[in-house]
Every structure is written in structure tokens, then in C-alpha cells.
N, C-alpha and C positions, 0 to 999 in steps of 0.2 A: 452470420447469425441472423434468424429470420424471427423476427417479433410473433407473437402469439394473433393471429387475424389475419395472416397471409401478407402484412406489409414487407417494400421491401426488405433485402439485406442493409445488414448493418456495419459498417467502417469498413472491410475487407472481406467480401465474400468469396464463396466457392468459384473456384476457375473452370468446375463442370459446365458445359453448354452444348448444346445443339452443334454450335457453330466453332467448339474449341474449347470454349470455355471462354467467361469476362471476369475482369477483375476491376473492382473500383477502390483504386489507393483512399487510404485518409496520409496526408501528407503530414510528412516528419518531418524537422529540426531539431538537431540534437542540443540539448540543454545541458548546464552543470544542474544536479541537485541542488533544491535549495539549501541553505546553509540555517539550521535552524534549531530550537530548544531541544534537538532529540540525539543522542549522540550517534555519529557515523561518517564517515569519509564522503566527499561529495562524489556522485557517479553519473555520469553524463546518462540522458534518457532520454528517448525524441518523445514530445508533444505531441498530445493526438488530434493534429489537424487545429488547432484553436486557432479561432478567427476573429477575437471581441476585439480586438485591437484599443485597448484601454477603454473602450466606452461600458458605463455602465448602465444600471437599469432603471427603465422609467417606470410608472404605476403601470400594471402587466403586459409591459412586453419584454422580449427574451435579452435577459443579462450579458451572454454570451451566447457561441455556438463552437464547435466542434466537432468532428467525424464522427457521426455514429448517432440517432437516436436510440430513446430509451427500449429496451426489450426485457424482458422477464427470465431471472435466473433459469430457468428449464427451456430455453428456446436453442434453435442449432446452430451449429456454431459454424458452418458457411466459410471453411479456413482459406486463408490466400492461394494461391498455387505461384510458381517461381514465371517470371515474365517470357513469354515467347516472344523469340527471334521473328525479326518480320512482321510483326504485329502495331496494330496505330490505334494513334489517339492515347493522351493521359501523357504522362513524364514517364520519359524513357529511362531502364534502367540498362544494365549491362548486358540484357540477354532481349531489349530491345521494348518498346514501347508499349503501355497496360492493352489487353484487348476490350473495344468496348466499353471506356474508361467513361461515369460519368461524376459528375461532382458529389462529393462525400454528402449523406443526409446527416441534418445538424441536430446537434443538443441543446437545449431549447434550456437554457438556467435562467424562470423566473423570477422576478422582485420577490414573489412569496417563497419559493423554493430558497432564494440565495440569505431572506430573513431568518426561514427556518433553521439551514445549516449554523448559520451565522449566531444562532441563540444555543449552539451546542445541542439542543434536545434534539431525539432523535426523532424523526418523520418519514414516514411510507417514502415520500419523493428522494429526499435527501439522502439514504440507504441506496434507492434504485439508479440515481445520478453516480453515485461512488462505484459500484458493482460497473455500471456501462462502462464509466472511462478508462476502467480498471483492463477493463475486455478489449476494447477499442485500441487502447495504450499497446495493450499485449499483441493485439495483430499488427499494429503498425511496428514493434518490433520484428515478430518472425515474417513481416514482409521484407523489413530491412536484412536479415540473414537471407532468407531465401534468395532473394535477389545478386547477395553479396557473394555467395557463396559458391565455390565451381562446381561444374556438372557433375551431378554421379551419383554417390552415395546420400546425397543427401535429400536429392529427388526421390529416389527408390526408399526414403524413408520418409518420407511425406506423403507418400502416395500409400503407403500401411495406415499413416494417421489418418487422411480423408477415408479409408476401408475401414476403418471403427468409426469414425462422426458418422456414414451412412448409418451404422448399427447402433450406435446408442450416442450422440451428441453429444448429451448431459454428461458422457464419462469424460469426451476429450474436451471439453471445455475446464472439467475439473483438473484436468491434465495439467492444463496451460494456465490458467489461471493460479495452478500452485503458487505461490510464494518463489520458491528457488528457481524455478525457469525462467520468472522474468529475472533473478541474479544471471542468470547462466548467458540469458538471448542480451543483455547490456554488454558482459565479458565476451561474450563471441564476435558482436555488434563490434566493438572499439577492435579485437583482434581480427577482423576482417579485415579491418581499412587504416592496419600500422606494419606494412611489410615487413617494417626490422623488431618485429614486436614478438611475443612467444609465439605459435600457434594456435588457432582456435580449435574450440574442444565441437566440430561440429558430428564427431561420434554422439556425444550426447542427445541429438536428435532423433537420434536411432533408441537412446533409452527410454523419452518422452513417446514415439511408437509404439513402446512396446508395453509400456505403463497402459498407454490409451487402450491397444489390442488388449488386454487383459484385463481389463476395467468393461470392456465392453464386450469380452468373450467372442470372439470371433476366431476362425482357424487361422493360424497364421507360423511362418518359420522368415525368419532372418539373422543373420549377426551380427554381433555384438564385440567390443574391444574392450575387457574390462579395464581400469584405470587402477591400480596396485592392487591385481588381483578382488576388485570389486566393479558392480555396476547399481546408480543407484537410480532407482525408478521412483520418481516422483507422485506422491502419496501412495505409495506401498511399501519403499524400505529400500532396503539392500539386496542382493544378489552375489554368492561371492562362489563362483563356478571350483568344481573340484578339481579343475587342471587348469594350468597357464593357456595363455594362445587365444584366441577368439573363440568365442562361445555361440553355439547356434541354439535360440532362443525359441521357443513355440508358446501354446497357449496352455500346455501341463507344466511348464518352465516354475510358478508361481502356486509352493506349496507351504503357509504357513506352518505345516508342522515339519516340514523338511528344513534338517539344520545348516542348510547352505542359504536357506531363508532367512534375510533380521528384516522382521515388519516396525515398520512405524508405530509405537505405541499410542492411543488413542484412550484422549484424556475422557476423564466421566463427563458425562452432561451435555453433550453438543458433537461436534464435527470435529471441530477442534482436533489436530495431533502436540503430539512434542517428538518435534523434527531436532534427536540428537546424533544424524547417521548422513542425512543428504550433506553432500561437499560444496554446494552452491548454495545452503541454508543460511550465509551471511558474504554478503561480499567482502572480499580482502580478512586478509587475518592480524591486519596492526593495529594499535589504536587501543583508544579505552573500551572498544567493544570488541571482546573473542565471544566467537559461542563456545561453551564447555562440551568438550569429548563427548562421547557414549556416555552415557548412564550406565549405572549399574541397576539390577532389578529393584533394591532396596531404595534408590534414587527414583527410579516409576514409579514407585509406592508412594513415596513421598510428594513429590508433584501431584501425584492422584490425592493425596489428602488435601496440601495446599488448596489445588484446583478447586477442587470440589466446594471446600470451604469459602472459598473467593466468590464462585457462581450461588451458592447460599445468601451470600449475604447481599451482591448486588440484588438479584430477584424477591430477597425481603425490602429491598430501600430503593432500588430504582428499575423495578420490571423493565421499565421500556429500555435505557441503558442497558441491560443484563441482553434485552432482544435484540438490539445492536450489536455488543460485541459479537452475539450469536452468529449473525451475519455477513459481517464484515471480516471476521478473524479466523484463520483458516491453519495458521500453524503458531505455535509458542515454540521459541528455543532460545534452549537455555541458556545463561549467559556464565561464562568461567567464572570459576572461583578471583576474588579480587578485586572484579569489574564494581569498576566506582560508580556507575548507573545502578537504580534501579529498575531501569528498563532502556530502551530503543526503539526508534522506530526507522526502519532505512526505505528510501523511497524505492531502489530496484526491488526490494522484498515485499509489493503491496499485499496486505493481507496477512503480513507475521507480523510477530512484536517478538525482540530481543528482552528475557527478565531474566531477571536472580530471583533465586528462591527467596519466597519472604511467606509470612504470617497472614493468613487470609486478609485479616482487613487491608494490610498496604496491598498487598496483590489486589483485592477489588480494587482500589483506586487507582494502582499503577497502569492495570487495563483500561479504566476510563481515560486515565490521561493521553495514553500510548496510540487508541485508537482515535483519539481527534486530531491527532496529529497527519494521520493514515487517511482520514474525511477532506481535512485542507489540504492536505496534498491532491486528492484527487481532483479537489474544485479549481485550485489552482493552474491544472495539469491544463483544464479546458478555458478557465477565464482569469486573467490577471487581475491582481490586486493592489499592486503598485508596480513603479519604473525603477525604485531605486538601485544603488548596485550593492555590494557585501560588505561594505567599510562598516567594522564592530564599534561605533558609537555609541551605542544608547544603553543608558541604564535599565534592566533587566533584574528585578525585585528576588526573583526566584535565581540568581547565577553572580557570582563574584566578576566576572570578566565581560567588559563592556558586549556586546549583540549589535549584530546586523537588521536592519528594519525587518529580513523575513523571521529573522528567532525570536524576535521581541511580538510579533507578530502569533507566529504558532505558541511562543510561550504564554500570552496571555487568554490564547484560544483555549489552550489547553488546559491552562487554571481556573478559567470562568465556568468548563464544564467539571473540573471537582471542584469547587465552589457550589456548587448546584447539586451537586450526588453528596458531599456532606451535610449539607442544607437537610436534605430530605432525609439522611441517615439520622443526622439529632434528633429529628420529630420523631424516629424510630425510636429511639434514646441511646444511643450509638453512644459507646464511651470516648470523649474527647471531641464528639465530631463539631460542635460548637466554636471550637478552638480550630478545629481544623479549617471549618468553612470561613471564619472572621479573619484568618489567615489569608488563604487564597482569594475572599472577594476584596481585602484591602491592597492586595498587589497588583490585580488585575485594574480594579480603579484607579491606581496610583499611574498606570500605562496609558487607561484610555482618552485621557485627553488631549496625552502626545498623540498618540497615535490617531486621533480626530484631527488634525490640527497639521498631520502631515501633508505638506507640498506634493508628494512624490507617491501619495494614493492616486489610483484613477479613479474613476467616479464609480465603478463596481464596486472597490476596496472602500470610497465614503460611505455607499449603503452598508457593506461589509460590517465595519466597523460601528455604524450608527446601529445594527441590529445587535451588534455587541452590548453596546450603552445600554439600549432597549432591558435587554435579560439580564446585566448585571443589577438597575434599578429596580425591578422586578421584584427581585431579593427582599424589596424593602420590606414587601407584605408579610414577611413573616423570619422579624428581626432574631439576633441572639438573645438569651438575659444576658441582664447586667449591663456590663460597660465593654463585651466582649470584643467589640468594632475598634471602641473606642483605645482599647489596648491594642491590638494586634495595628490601628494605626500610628500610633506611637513609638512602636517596636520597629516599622517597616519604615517610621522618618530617622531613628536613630541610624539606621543600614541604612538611607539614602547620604545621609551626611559623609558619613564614612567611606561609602563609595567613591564620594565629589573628590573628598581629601586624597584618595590613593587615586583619583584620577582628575584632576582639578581641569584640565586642558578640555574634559567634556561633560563640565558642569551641565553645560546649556542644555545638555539633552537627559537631565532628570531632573526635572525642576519640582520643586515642595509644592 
């Protein structure tokens, strides 16, 4: 990706050269997902390059660093190419060492930047920092496939992708950045590197090709293996060819009014889809989070009112939130009938959120909540916030079963910013929002002085937190009537008690 100004490439650029082609890794380690207030199965995902190494940040200078400076959503996207044999310099992979390799250029996470995020409101910087890592994160995966991946078919469909980023960039970024390909590049990822494991689905590469070729119009023919008599092309739909066998694909392939065509339906008001057809639009299928089947048309109708309703009311009570989710949220799907969430957020899915149908108001605020989850993931992706490890200890105001420092962590991230969009909605004269907000800023206070107080912050995750403190005090200037604080903390000490009692062994960690 090349920044707007002629500055370098960014995390993993094009393999095109004079001399071969360079490629400059941002280095991975693959991680469990954190464990945290948003429900979903942990899924292993390499780091993009992060190099804070627990230190945090002093008056302006850089909090962290990480592969990839900042660049502007419309910049090119400069894709990796697979490692040539005989080649030096950089960490070698299987088909032999990067060409031309030099040190990743870093992400630069200010004291002001890391405040900003950290007070939940949304900021020019803190939107642009989530968007890069997001990017960043996603080439250091499909360098890890490409690399991983044996000769053949999967070069000759990489080399169609780089034939549409010359033509139009802005499509095959939008390609890769979908939400489901980074599901797909994690499941391929782990099926590379587990011999006795299924296969990896690296036909799908060949779908992401041909999604970009078609997004970016260019001529082109290749084949395709559909997968039960489907192929799904990520932010366009389906493909369900009128005969078995491998399908040979071109650039008339892709005709919305043709009925071997299901396009993505595309919600009112924004970018936004509701992805109820891609098969990598949630990772795994157990758990308390399924997505629900296809819609029916009368189901699109419906999400279309929902939707709509939802974008209504945040843009009357919190524009700048409403201009966030704009940003940041790139697919909604839907969640099965039963799913005891009313939402999700999965870290391989950056930029979807898992809902249930709900009644604009909860939906406005299920997206606030959903997408700060998708924020601290990303920050944390590049800068730590503490060492702890997953042991579910701590009382957690919002959830019956004891939390790991990251859930008690994103859980009070998440409450402090609808804490804040209620806030603003009462002054709107929002029915109940009062209640709502006296609610969420008394559980998030009830957290943060553990969470101030924790050993096992680095000093990143102290400012972190102390910009938390910051925004929830904030609140004071424009209290609830009545006695409304005064009750919802009342409410929230009787549920601490009762918590202690069904777990007395970890009193220590919800103290009155």
C-alpha cells in the first residue's frame, strides 16, 4: 500500500521490481484471540509486527510501533508476492529468503492518539490507526499463505489479483479487507501448517481473484472449483454455476440480474452489507454464536427497516459514533434464531459484527458496543496492554461468570462508550436512556479502580486505563435527575454481593 505523497510502501508491498521484484515482511507470531466480553471461539491470528514490548507512552512520544505506517483508505495496496528461491536477505520462508527485505516502517500510537481511543469517542487518528492495522494484519496473513502454500495454482491466482490492484487498487483492497477473507486466510493459515488436519480451501484464492477482477473490470478468464455447487465471491455474493465440474470464470461471469447470481444485499445508508450467503462470514459453526442461514426477501426488508431505524437514531444522538460505525463496519450478519448474544464481535472477522434482529434503539446501541470491541482489538493487535494470562477471575458487572483481565477489560471498554451514546441520547430525551446510562457508567466505575490498580498493566495499558478514568469523570458535567446514579449503584452492589456468594474463593477480585 503506498500512502498518499509518494511515501514509502506499507507492511507488505508489491513484489513488482526492476530487479524481480522486493518484498518487505512485517513479521508474524501467531497468537490465541483474546478471550473477551464479545462471544466467539478463540482463533489463533499473527500480530502485525508489534514491537512495544510492554512499554508505554510518555508526553508525545510513540506508545507503540508496529509494521506499516499510517495511509489513507483510497491508497494501493502494493500486495505481497510468494518468496523467491535463491533470494536474500529478511527471514526465509519455504521457497527461500524475502528479496530486498528491509525493516517494516512503524505505527507510531501517540500519548494523544492512545487517550483518544481510550475515552471511546471517536477521532480522525484513532478510525485511521484501526483501518491501517486492520490492513497491515491482513497482508501479514496472505503472506503467511502465500509462503505456506505449494506451487501452482495459487500463484497463477495471485498474479490475476496484482492484474486488478494495477487497475483499480481501491477494489482489491476492498477484496481483502472484507471481513470473511481474513476468516478464510486464519482457517487456511492453521490448515497449512497441521498435515493430519482437513485440507486447506486454497481454491478460495482463486474466488478472492476473481471478486477483485470484477470489482475492477478488467478482462480476464480462469477456473474456479465450486464448493456444493457454489462459489462465493467476497463482497458480491454467490455464484452457483449451471453445471457441476469447474467453472471457467471471466469478467461477463457476474450478472445481477442472472439467476445463477445471489448478490449480497446492501443495507440502506452506508457500505455496510448483510453478509447471509459467504461460508467464511463466521468462523466455526458451534457455540453460542451461528450466523442464520439465507434470508428470505421478507427478512432483507426487515433488517432494512431495523437498519435503517438504528442509523436514524444514532446520527440524531451521536453523529460522530454513527461516522464510526460508517467506517469501521463493512458487513453485519446475522445471527440464528436462539443466539443468546445480542451481538458479537470475532477478532478473524475485523470489520463485521455478529447481531440478532432487535428494535432500532437496541440495535443502535448493540453497534456502539460491538464496534469498540473491533477498536481494542485493533490497538491491541499493535500495542500491549497488559501480561496477564486468561485465568477468569474477576468480577465483571455486565456477565454472571467470573472474566479474564482481557474481558473485564473490553467489557468495561465497551460499556463506557454506551455509557456515553446514552448520555447524549437523554439530552435528546431518548426514552429510558437515563436509566440506561446510570446503568453502564456505574459498572464501568465499579471496574476501573481494579483495573487502575492492576500489577500486570504495562505502562501503555496504565495510560490506557487512566484515559478511561479521564472520560468516565467527564460524565459528571452533565449528571442524571434524581437519584438515578444513586440507584443503578445500589442495584450493581446488591449483584456484587451475590456474585461473591456463588463465588466466595474470588471475592478479592470485586471489591465494594
Amino acid at each position: 500500500m503506498r500512502p498518499a505523497g509518494g511515501a514509502d510502501p506499507v507492511g507488505l508491498p508489491d513484489r513488482r521490481s526492476s530487479g524481480g521484484g522486493s518484498v518487505r515482511p512485517a513479521e508474524a507470531a501467531g497468537r490465541p484471540a483474546p478471550d473477551r466480553d464479545s462471544a466467539g471461539p478463540a482463533v489463533p491470528a499473527p500480530r502485525a509486527g508489534a514491537t512495544a514490548g510492554g512499554q508505554g507512552p510518555g508526553a508525545g512520544t510513540a506508545a507503540g510501533t508496529a509494521a506499516g505506517p499510517h495511509a489513507g483508505p483510497d491508497a494501493a495496496a502494493h500486495l505481497p508476492g510468494p518468496r523467491r528461491a535463491g533470494s536474500a536477505g529478511g527471514a526465509g520462508g519455504a521457497g527461500g529468503a524475502a528479496v530486498g527485505c528491509a525493516p517494516p516502517a512503524p505505527f507510531e500510537v501517540t500519548r494523544a492518539t492512545l487517550w483518544a481511543i481510550a475515552s471511546t469517542e471517536p477521532s480522525p487518528d484513532g478510525i485511521r490507526l484501526v483501518q491501517d492495522v486492520r490492513w497491515s494484519k491482513r497482508l501479514v496473513l496472505l503472506r503467511g499463505v502465500l509462503d505456506a502454500a505449494p506451487p501452482g495454482e495459487a500463484q497463477s491466482h495471485w498474479a490475476l489479483l496484482e492484474e486488478a490492484e494495477r487497475q483499480h487498487p481501491g477494489a482489491v483492497r476492498d477484496v481483502l479487507l472484507y471481513p470473511s477473507t481474513g476468516v478464510w486466510a486464519e482457517e487456511t493459515l492453521r490448515r497449512l501448517h497441521d498435515p493430519d488436519g482437513p485440507p486447506a480451501d486454497l481454491g478460495h484464492l482463486g474466488a478472492l481473484a476473481v471478486a477483485a477482477a470484477l470489482r475492477a473490470g478488467i478482462p480476464f478468464k480462469t477456473t474456479l472449483r465450486p464448493v456444493h455447487g457454489r462459489i462465493a465471491l467476497p463482497t458480491l455474493g454467490l455464484l452457483r454455476p449451471p453445471r457441476p465440474g469447474p467453472f471457467t470464470a471471466g469478467e461477463r461471469s457476474w450478472d445481477p440480474g442472472d439467476p445463477v447470481v445471489l448478490p449480497l444485499h446492501t443495507l440502506p445508508g452506508g457500505r455496510a452489507v448483510l453478509d447471509d450467503l459467504d461460508p467464511y462470514r463466521a468462523p466455526g459453526r458451534e457455540g453460542s454464536v451461528r450466523p442464520a442461514r439465507r434470508l428470505t426477501p421478507k427478512g432483507h426488508k426487515r433488517w432494512d427497516t431495523q437498519w435503517a431505524g438504528a442509523l436514524t437514531l444514532l446520527e440524531r444522538y451521536d453523529t460522530a459514533r454513527a461516522g464510526e460505525i460508517g467506517a469501521l463496519l463493512r458487513s453485519v450478519v446475522p445471527l440464528a434464531g436462539g443466539s443468546r448474544s445480542a451481538g458479537a464481535t470475532l477478532p478473524a472477522a475485523a470489520g463485521s459484527v455478529l447481531v440478532r434482529g432487535q428494535a432500532p434503539p437496541a440495535l443502535a446501541a448493540t453497534l456502539v458496543h460491538e464496534v469498540q470491541h473491533g477498536k481494542l482489538g485493533a490497538l491491541t493487535d499493535v500495542l500491549p496492554l497488559h501480561t496477564a494470562d486468561r485465568s477468569h477471575r474477576y468480577w465483571a458487572p455486565w456477565r454472571s461468570d467470573p472474566r479474564p483481565l482481557e474481558g473485564l477489560l473490553h467489557g468495561a471498554y465497551a460499556h463506557l462508550a454506551l455509557a456515553g451514546y446514552w448520555q447524549r441520547a437523554a439530552l435528546y430525551g431518548a426514552r429510558a436512556a437515563w436509566a440506561g446510562h446510570a446503568r453502564c457508567r456505574a459498572q464501568v466505575a465499579a471496574v476501573l479502580p481494579l483495573l487502575g490498580q492492576e500489577p500486570q498493566l504495562t505502562r501503555a495499558g496504565v495510560e490506557f486505563v487512566a484515559g478511561m478514568v479521564a472520560a468516565e469523570q467527564a460524565m459528571d458535567d452533565l449528571p442524571p435527575p434524581g437519584d438515578q446514579h444513586a440507584t443503578a449503584r445500589r442495584a450493581l452492589d446488591r449483584e456484587r454481593r451475590a456474585w461473591c456468594a456463588a463465588h466466595p474463593e474470588l471475592a478479592a477480585h470485586a471489591p465494594g
